[in-house]
N, C-alpha and C positions, 0 to 999 in steps of 0.2 A: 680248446678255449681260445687259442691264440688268431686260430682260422677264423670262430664266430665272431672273436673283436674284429678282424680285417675288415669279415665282410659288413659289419654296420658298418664300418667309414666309409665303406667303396661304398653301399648301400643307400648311405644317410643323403648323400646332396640329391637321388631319384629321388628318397620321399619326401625331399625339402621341395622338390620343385614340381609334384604332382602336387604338393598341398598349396604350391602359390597358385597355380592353375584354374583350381579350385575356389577362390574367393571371387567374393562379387567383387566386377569392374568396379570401377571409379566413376563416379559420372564426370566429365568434361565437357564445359562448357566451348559451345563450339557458335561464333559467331557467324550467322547467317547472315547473308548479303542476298540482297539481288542483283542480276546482270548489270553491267551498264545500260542506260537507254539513251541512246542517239536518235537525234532527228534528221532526217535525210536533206530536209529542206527541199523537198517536192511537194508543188502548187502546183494546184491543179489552173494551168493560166486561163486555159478557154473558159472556166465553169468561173473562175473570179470575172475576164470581161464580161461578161453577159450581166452577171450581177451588177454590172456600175451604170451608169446615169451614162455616160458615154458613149456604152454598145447602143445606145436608141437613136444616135445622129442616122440619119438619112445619108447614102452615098451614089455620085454620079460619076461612075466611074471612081477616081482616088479621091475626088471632090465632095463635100459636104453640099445637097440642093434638096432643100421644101420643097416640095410641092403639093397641093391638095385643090382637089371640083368639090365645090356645095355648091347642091342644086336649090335654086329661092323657091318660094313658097309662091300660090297665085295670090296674096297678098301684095305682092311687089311685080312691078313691070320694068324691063330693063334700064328704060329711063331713073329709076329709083337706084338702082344697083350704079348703075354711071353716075349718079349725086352724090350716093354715098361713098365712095371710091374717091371720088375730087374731094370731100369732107375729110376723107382719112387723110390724104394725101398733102392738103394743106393747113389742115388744124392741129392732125396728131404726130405725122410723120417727126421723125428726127434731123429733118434736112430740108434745106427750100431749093437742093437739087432735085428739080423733077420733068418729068415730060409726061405732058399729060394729054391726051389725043381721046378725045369723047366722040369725035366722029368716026374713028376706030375703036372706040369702044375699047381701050386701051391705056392705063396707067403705069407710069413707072417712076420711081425714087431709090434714091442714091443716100443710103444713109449711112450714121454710124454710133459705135454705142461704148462704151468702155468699162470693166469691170476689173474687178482686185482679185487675185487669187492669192494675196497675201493679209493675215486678218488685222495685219498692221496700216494696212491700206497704202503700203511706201511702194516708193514709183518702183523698184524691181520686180515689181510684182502687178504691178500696171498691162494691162491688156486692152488696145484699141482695136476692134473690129469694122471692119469696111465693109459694106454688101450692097445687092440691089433687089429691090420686090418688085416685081411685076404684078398689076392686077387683070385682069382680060374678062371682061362681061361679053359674053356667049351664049347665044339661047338662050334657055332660063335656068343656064350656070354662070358660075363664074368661077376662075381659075388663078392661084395664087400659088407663082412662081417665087421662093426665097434663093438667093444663088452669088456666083462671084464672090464669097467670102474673102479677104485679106486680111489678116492679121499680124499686129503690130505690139513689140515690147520694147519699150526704151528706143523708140523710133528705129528699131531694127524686125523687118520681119522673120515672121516666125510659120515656118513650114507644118500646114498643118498634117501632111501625110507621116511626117516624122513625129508629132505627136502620137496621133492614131497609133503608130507601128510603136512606139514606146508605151502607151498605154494600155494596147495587147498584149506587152510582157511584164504586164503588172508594177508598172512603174504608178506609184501612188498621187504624186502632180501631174503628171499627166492626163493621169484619168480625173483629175480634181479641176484642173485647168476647161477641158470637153465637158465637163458636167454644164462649168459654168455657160460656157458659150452654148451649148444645148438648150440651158435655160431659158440663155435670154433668146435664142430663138423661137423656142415655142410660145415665150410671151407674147412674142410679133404676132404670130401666126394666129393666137386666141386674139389677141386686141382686133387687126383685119377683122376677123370672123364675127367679134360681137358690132363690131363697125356695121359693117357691110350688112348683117342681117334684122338690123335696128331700125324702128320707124322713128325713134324720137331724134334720128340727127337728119330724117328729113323734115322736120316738125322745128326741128333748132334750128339749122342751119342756113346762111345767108347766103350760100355760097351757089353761084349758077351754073348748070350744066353749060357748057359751050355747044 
């Protein structure tokens, strides 16, 4: 009797602890996360300049330079094209520096233009640009050289290559600055075009071929 009492107690803690064994777990709630998510901070820089108003400056060499041939129509004879070229030159132009050679068949002005790249429109953000257009009546083309840009902020210039190279690494004024100047360039280029290709500013215009 004494042996069977031992052996439950030596007995008893095995079937105490096959029987905890045995019960259903607990449920635990277990707070799921997700990973960290880091951003690397990699641009793609080439695919952003392509996409801005910037990447479409024309380059000569590390220089900004227009250029473009429209061939006239047999509506116009060179004489008309050298009228209307004196008409831009001294009606629309920006400047009444000019050199104008009609027996060379050759215009040129020295203009300039200034725009804000600040929307407060305060002088640090003032941009004067300098240039010169050439027009050249040739055969029954003519040819419109835009070129020598200089520009100017707070009467200190401003390097446009180092724009450029700032605004290929995704610098945001930079490329906001070249948009603008691009703008107003192309404005020139269209204005010339619808000039020069126009019969009513030989119809208006009072102005004599030399």
């Amino acid at each position: 009797m004494k042996f069977f009492f031992f052996f439950l107690l030596v007995a008893f803690p095995v079937f105490n602890m096959t029987a905890q064994t045995r019960q259903p777990a607990k449920s635990v709630n277990v707070k799921k996360t997700l990973p960290d998510i880091t951003f690397t901070g990699h641009v793609d820089k080439k695919a952003e300049w392509l996409k801005s108003t910037a990447s479409h400056i024309p380059l000569k060499g590390r220089e900004p330079y227009y250029d473009t041939v429209v061939k006239y129509t047999d509506n116009f004879t060179r004489e008309d094209m050298d009228h209307n070229a004196v008409y831009y030159f001294k009606k629309m132009f920006g400047s009444k520096m000019l050199k104008l050679e009609s027996e060379k068949h050759s215009y040129t002005g020295y203009g300039v233009y200034v725009f804000s790249a600040d929307k407060r429109n305060a002088a640090p953000g003032m941009y004067k640009v300098y240039y010169t257009v050439d027009i050249t009546v040739k055969g029954c083309k003519y040819y419109v050289d835009m070129h020598d840009f200089k520009m100017e902020n707070q009467h200190a210039e401003v390097s446009f290559f180092n724009l450029l190279s700032s605004a290929k690494e995704n610098d945001a004024k930079s490329k906001e600055i070249l948009a603008m100047f691009h703008t107003n360039n192309e404005y020139e280029i269209h204005r010339i075009y619808d000039v020069m290709s126009s019969k009513s500013y030989l119809r208006q215009s009072t102005v004599s071929v030399w």
